[in-house]
C-alpha positions as a printed Julia matrix, in Angstrom:
316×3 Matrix{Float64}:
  29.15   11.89   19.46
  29.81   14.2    16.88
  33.58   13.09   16.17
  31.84    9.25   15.34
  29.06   10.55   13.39
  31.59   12.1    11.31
  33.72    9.16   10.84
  30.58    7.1     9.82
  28.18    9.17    8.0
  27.6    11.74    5.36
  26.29   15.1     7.78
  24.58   16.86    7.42
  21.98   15.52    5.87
  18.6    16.48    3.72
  16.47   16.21    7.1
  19.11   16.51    9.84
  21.53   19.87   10.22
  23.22   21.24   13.12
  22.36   25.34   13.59
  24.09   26.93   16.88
  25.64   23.09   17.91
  21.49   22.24   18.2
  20.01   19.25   15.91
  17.16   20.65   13.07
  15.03   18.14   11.44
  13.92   19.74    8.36
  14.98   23.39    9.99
  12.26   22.39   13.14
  15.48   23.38   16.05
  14.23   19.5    18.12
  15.79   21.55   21.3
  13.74   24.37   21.68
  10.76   21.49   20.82
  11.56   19.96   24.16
  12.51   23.12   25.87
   8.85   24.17   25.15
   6.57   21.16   25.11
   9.22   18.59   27.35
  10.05   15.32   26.89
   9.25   12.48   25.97
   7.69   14.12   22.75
   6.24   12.7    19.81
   6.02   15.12   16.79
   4.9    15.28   13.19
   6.67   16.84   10.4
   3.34   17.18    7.73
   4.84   18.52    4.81
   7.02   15.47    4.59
   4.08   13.18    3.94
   3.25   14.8     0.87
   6.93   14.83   -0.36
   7.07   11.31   -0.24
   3.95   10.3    -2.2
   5.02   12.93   -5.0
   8.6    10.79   -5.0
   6.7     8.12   -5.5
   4.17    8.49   -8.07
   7.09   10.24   -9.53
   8.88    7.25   -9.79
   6.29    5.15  -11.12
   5.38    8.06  -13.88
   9.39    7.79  -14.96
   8.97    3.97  -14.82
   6.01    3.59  -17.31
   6.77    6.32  -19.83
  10.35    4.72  -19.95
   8.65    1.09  -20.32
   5.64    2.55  -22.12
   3.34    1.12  -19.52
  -0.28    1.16  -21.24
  -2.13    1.64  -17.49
  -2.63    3.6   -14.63
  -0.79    4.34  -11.53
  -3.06    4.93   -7.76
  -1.21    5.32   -4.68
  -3.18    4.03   -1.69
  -2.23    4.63    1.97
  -2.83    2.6     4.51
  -4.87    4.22    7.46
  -3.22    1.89    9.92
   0.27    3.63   10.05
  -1.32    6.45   11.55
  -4.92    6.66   11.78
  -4.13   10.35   13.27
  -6.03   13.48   11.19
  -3.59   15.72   10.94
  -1.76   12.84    8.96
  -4.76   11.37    6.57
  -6.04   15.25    6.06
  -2.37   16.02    4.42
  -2.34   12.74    2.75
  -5.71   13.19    0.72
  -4.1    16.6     0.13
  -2.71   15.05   -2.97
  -4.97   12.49   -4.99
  -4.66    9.25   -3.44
  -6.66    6.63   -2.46
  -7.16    4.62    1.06
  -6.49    1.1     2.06
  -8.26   -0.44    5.26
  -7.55   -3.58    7.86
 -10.54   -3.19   10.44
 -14.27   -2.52   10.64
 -12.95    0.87   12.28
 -11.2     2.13    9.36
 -14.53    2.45    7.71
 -15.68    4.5    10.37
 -12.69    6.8     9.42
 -13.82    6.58    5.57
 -17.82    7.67    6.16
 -16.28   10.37    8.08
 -13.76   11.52    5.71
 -16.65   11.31    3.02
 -19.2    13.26    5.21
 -16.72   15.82    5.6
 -15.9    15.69    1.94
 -12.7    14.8     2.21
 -12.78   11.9    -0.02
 -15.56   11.28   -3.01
 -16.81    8.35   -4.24
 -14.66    7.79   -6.97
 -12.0     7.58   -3.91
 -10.59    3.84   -4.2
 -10.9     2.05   -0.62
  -8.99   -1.21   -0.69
 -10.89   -3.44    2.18
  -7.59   -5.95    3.19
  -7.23   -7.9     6.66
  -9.11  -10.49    7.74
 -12.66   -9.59    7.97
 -14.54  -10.24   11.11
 -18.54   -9.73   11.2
 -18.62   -5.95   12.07
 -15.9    -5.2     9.51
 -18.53   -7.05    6.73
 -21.16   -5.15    8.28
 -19.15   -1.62    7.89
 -17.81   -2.82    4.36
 -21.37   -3.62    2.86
 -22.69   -0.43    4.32
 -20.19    1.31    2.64
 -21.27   -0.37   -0.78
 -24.65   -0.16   -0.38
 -24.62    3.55    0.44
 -23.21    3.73   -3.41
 -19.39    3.78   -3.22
 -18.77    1.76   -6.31
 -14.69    1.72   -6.13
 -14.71    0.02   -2.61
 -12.91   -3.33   -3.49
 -12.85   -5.7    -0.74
 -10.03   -8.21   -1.03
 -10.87  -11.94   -0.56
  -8.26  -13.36    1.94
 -10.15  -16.6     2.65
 -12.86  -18.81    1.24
 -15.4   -18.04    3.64
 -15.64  -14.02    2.96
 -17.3   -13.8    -0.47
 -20.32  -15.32    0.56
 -20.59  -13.42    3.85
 -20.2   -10.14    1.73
 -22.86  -11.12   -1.02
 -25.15  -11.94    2.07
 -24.79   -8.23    3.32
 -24.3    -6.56   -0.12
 -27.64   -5.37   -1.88
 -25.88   -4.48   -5.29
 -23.3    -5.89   -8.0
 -19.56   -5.22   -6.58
 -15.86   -6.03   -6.83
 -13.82   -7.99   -5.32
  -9.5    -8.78   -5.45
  -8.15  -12.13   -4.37
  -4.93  -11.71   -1.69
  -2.22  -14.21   -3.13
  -0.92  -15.86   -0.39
   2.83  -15.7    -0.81
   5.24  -18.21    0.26
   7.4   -17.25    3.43
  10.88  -16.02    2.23
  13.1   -19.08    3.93
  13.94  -18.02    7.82
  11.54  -15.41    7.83
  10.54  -15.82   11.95
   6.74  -15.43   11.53
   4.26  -17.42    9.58
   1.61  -14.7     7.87
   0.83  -16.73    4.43
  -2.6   -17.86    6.33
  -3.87  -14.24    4.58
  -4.35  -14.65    1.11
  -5.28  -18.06   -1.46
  -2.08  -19.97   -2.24
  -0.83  -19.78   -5.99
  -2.11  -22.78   -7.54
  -5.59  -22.29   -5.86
  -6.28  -19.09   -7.28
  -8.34  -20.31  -10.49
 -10.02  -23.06   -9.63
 -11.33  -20.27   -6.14
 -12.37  -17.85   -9.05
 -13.77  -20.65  -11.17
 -16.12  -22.04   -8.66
 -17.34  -18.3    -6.34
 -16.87  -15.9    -8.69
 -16.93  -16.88  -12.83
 -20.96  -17.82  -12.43
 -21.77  -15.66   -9.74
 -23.78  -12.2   -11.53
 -23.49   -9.95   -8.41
 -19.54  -10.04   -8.48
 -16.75   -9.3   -10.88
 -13.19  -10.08   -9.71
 -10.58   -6.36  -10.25
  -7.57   -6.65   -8.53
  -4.96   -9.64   -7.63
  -3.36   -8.68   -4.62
   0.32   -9.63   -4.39
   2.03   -8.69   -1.03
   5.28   -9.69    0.28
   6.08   -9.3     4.23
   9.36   -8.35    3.82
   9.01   -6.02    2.22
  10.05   -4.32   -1.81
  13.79   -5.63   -1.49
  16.26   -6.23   -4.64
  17.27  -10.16   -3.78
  16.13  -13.25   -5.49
  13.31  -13.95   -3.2
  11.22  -10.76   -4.0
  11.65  -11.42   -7.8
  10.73  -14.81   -7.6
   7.65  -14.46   -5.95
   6.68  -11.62   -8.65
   7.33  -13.89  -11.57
   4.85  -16.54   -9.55
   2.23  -13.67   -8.89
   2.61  -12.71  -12.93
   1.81  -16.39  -14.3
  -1.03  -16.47  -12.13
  -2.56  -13.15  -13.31
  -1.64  -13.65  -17.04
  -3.35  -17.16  -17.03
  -6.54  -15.5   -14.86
  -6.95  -12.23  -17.37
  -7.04  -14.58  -20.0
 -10.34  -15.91  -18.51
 -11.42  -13.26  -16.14
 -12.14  -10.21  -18.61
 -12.94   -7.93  -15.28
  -9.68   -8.5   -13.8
  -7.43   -5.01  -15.04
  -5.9    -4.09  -11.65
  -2.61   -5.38   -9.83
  -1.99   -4.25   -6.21
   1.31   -4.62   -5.73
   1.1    -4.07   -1.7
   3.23   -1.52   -0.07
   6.79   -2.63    1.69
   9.17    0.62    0.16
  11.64    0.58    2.95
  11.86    3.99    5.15
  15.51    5.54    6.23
  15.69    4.36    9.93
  19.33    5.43   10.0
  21.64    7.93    8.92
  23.21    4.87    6.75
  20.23    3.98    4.21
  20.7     3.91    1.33
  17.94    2.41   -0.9
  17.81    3.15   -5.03
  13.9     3.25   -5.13
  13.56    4.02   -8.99
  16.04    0.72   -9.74
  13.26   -1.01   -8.18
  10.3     0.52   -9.64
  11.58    1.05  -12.88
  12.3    -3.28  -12.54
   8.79   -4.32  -11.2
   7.21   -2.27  -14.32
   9.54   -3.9   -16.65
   8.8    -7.37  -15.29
   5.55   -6.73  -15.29
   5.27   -5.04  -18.69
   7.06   -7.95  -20.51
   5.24  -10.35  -18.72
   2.14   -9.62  -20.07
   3.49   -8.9   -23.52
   4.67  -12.26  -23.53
   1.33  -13.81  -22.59
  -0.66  -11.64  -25.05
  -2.41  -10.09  -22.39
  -3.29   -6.22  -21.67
  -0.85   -4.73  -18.83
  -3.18   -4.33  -15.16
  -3.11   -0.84  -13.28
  -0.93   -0.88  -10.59
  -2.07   -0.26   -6.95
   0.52    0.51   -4.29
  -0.78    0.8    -0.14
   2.01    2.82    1.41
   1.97    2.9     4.95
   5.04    3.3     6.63
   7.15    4.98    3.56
   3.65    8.09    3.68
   4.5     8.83    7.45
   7.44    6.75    8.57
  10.13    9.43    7.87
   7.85   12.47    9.02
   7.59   11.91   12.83
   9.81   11.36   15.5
  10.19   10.91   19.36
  12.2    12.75   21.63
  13.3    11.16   24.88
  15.0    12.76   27.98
């Protein structure tokens, strides 16, 4: 193969070098792997994990000083890419922040916090759709005094089965429900509150209610962070909605912009990731100057781009 790869890629690479004719992966000889554990074998490479959440709060740092973004930047992962230990203990390694989809991901965060692995100042992001024992875990989690737990309303049904379980005052995001990029092959926009029914929803659960404040609009896209017109369109829609709910929601200071980076899956990607961060904080910056309205934090839940690029499998 070696003659082809040659023809159609740059190789060596940053993670991939031949030594002795045998294939490294970040100087880890994947031969003497197999020779020693056999095949097939699934491995982790740890120190990659933390490399990629420095690039990207890197990027994001670069981003606002360049746009002179008045807010914060928190990086979030997502415990379902890999609910593995070895991979969440070097993630919390380096200041981050957890997102959860299922009442067992809470189990993970009690035991991450018994073990003092996260505080409570940790910011858990409570997304997916939330089932009774995932309410149960999630209002167990606030009662017990973790203030930044922020469960994220993705229908109208969950507030009030929260505040039923809830003893104290807590906060909550709204998931936008984004429209489906045209020929996307599954439907997923039944998560979230659709555009135009984001106000009136805060207007009528949350503006009168005392034990809730609304943080965090939560703007997701299921393809993905890509650079086409789709992507920007449905950020200029997410924008209008939180300029025009700020203006009447005093709480609201957070914007969770989802996760999505793309990973390298082949020797061919190629993917300018500051282009695209440096453009979201710009959008986002001027939209907000142009409404008269103080920029949000930004939240990002990377999943796949923490641990995507830092395992493998080896097959026979």
């Amino acid at each position: 193969y070696i003659d082809l790869i040659d023809q159609t890629f740059e190789f060596p690479q940053k993670e991939f070098t031949l030594k002795n004719n045998n294939l490294q992966f970040h100087g880890v000889d994947l031969l003497h792997l197999v020779e020693r554990y056999g095949s097939p074998l699934k491995f982790s490479y740890l120190p990659k994990i933390s490399e990629n959440i420095h690039r990207a709060k890197g990027w994001f740092k670069s981003a606002m000083a360049k746009n002179n973004y008045q807010a914060k930047y928190f990086y979030s992962y997502c415990t379902k890419s890999s609910h593995f230990a070895h991979v969440l203990n070097e993630a919390l390694k380096n200041d981050i922040h957890l997102e959860t989809s299922s009442a067992f991901d809470i189990k993970i965060i009690e035991h991450l916090k018994s073990t003092g692995k996260i505080k409570n100042n940790t910011y858990i992001i409570c997304n997916g759709f939330k089932r009774k024992e995932y309410i149960s875990n999630i209002a167990s989690l606030i009662n017990s005094g973790h203030k930044n737990c922020i469960p994220i309303i993705d229908n109208y049904e969950e507030l009030a089965l929260l505040s039923g379980q809830i003893e104290t005052n807590f906060n909550v995001g709204i998931r936008i429900a984004s429209e489906e990029e045209p020929k996307f092959e599954f439907y997923t926009s039944r998560l979230g509150i659709g555009y135009k029914n984001i106000i009136p929803f805060y207007e009528s659960q949350i503006k009168e209610n005392p034990q809730v404040d609304l943080k965090m609009l939560h703007f997701f896209i299921n393809t993905g962070i890509k650079d086409n017109a789709y992507y920007w369109n449905e950020l200029v829609k997410c924008l209008k909605v939180y300029t025009r709910l700020k203006k009447i929601c005093p709480s609201l200071d957070s914007l969770n912009i989802g996760g999505g980076f793309p990973i390298k899956n082949s020797l061919a990607f190629d993917y300018d990731y500051q282009y695209m961060v440096d453009e979201i904080i710009n959008q986002i910056n001027n939209a907000c100057l142009e409404a008269d309205v103080p920029v949000p934090n930004i939240f990002t839940e990377f999943g796949s781009f923490t641990v995507g690029e830092s395992g493998g499998a080896i097959y026979e």
